[in-house]
N, C-alpha and C positions, 0 to 999 in steps of 0.2 A: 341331284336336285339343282345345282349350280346356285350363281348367287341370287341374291334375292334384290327384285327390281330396282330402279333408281326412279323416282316422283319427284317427279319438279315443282316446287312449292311457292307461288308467286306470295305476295306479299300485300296485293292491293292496296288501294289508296289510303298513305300512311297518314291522313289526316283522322281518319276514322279507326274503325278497331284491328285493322288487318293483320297488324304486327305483333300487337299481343294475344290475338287468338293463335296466331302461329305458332308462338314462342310456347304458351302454354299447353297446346297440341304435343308438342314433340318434348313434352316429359313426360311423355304416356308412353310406360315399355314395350308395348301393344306395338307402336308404331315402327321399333328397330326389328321385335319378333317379322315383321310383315316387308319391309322395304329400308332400302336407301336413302334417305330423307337429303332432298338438294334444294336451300333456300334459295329463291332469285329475288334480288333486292339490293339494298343499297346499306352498307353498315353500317354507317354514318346513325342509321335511325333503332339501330338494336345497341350504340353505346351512348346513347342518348335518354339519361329516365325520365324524360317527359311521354315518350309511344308505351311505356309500361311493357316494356318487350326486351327479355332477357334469355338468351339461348344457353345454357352448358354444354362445354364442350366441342366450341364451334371451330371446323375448319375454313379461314377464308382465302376464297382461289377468287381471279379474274378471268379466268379462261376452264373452262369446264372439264379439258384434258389433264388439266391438273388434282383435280378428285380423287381421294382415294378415301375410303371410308373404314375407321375401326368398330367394334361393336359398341351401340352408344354415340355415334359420332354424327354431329350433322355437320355438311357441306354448306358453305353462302359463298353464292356466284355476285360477287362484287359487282354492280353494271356501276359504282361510280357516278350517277346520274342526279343524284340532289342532292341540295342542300337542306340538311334534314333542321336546320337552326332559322331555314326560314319559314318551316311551317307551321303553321298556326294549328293547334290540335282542334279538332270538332269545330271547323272552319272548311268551307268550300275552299281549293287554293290549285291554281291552275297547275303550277309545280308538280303539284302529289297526281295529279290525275295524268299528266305526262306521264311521270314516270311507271305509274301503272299498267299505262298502257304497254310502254316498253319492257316492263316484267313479263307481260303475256306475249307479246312478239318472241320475247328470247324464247322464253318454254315454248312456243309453239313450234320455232326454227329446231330447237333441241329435240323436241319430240318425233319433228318430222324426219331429221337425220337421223332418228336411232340413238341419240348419245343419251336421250331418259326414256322410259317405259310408259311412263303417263305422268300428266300434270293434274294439279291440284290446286286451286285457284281462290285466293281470300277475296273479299268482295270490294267492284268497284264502286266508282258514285260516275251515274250517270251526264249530271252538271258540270263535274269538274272533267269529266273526257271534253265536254263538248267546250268549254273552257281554255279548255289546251288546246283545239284548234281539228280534234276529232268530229269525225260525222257519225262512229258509233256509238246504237244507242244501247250496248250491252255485249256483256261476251259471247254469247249464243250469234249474234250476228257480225263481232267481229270474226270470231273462228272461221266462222263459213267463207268469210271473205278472203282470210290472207291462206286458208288450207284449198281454196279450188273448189267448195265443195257446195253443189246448187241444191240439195234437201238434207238438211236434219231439225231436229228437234228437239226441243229440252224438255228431259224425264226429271219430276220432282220424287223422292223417295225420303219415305220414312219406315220405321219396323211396321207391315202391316199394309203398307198402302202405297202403291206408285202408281203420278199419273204422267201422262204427258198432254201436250196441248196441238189440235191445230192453229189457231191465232195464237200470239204472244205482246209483244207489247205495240197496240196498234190501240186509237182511243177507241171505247167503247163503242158507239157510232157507227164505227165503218166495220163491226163482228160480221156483220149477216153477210155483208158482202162477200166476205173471202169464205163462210162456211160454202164451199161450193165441193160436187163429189169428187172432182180430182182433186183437191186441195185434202179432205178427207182420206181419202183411197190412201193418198201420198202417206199422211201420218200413220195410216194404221201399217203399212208394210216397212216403212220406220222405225216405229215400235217394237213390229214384230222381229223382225229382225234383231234391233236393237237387242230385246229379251232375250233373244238365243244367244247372242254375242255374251250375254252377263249370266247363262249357265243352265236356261232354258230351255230344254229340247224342244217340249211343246207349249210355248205358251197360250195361255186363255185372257182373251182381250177382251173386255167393256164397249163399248162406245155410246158415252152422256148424250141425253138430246140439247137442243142449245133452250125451246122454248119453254116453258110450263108445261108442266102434264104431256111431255112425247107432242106437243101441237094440240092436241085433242083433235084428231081427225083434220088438221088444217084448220079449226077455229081460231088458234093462235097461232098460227103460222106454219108454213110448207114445209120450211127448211130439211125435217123430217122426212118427207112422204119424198121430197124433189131430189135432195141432195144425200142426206147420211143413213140414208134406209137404201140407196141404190150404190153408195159407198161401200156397206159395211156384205152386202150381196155378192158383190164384186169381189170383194177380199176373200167369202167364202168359195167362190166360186173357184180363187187359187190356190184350196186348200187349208188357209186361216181358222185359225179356231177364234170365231169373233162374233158376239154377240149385239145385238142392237139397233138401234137407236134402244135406251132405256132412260126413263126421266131421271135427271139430274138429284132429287131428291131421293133416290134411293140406290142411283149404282154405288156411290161409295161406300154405302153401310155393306151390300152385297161385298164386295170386293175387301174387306175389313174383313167381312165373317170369313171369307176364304174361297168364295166362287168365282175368282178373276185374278191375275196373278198381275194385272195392269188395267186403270181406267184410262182411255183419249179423251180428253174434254175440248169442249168448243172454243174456250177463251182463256184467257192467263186466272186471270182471278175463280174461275171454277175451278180450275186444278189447287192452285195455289192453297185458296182457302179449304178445301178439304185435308190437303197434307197438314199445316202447319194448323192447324183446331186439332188433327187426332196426336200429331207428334213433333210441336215444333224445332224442339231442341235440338234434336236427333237428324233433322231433314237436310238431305241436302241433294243438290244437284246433279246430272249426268248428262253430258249433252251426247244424240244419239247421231247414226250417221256420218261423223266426220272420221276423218282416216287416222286419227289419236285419238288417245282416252284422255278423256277430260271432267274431273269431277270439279264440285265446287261446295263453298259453303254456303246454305241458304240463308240468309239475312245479306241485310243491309252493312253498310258503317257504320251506322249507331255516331254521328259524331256526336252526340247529348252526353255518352259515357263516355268518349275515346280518352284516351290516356289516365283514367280514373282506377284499370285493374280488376275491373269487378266484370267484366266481360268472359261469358262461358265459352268454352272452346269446345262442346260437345260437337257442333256441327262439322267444325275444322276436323278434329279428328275423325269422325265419319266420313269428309273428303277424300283425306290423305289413306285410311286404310281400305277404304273399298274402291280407290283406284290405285292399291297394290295388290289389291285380291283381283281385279278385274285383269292387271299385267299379267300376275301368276299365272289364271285361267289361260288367256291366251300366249302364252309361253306354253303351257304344258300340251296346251291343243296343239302348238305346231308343231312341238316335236314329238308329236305322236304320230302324226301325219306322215 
């Protein structure tokens, strides 16, 4: 069986909830049955009980060749990099969004050398990257930046329902523009693929219309007829099991009952809001495409609660174990190969 993988657990923007979802994640025995659990952050803010973030048990290294794990045991890769006494909790603070950033930098470097399995990512705040002197507007686009990597896409999941998107965070406004069919085409063999990568042989794909009622024949718009009705042709045409254009008010219940094993939606908040209404707690993120595994928690900071304790770690834990079930998967496929 060999050992069991090692997931890089960044820590996000410690102004918000990052650190104590983390910390309360990884007293779930679930999470040592499954992986290696390797915190990246800074400890300054886990002996600190203002972040309400306490680990048992912790080994702290500053170089990640020094790791070594007993059963029960988590790993913090020291990056050293804040001052955890300047930050103000459930406060924007350029500080904390630096050093987040640099949390997902190291897991990404780690991941890409082979020294973790897959990362596992608490959530940023947007403002405070940009703050710090970043031009990313999220992790889905920094990944793809610093991995090389010129298409992937972020699948939201919860028990019951995964979608992914072809727009993401672009203002409303300017949707229509980018529903175009290569843009489409792109997401759906993303997806697909993606599905297979997470244990799918054949998956069965959705694809939501963007306008009211499928367009109604072009009454409410083409985008249908022009662009995601000769996208989703195109997919079949390679074999894809994909259904669609279907109006948006009805793939998700379809896909819930169990006739799609994945919806594509047109825009962030189509997707979003059907995951998080049928299972928020539970939801969380995968980003598809890039040459790491990368799960994440769905929410926000919350900086309203941070350091208050009352913050659920459901999502985190959904992170961290299904991007060691995802390592597993692919560890047993290759060496079956």
């Amino acid at each position: 069986m060999g050992e069991l993988p090692v997931v890089g657990i960044t820590i996000g923007d410690v102004a918000g909830i990052g650190p104590e979802v983390v910390s309360k994640a990884l007293q779930h025995d679930e999470v040592y049955a499954l992986c290696r659990p390797l915190v990246i952050g800074d400890r300054s803010v886990f002996d600190d009980p203002r972040f309400a973030a306490r680990i048992p048990r912790v080994r702290v290294v500053t170089e990640v060749d020094q790791a070594a794990w007993e059963p029960g045991d988590v790993v913090l890769l020291d990056l050293r990099n804040l001052d955890a006494a300047a930050v103000k909790i459930g406060q924007l603070c350029s500080p904390a969004g630096r050093a987040a950033v640099a949390y997902v930098l190291k897991a990404t470097e780690l991941a890409m050398g082979g020294a973790i399995d897959a990362m596992a990512t608490a959530p940023l705040n947007k403002e405070a990257i940009r703050l710090a002197g970043y031009h990313y507007i999220g992790h889905t686009e920094m990944l793809a930046e610093i991995t090389g990597t010129s298409a992937c896409t972020t699948m939201l999941a919860t028990p019951g329902l995964r979608v992914t998107h072809v727009t993401r965070h672009i203002p409303f406004r300017d949707i229509a523009a980018q529903i175009t069919a290569a843009n489409v085409l792109e997401t759906i063999l993303i997806t697909h693929e993606g599905m297979r990568g997470l244990g799918y042989s054949a998956p069965r794909l959705a694809v939501a219309s963007l306008n009211p009622h499928n367009g109604e024949g072009g009454l409410l718009g083409r985008e249908e007829i022009e662009e995601i009705g000769p996208a989703v042709e195109a997919a079949r045409g390679r074999g894809i099991d994909v259904r669609g254009p279907i109006p948006a008010d009805s793939v998700f219940f379809q896909a819930i009952r169990g006739d799609y094993d994945v919806v594509v939606t047109m825009h962030h908040d189509q997707g979003h809001v059907a995951v998080k209404t049928h299972g928020f707690e539970q939801s969380i993120t995968i980003t598809l495409g890039l040459p790491i595994i990368r799960t994440s928690a769905d929410h926000g900071t919350a900086f309203d609660i941070a350091g208050q304790g009352i913050a659920s770690e459901e999502s985190m834990l959904a992170a961290i174990t299904e991007a060691a079930r995802i390592a597993a998967r692919r560890r047993a496929a290759a060496n079956a190969r």
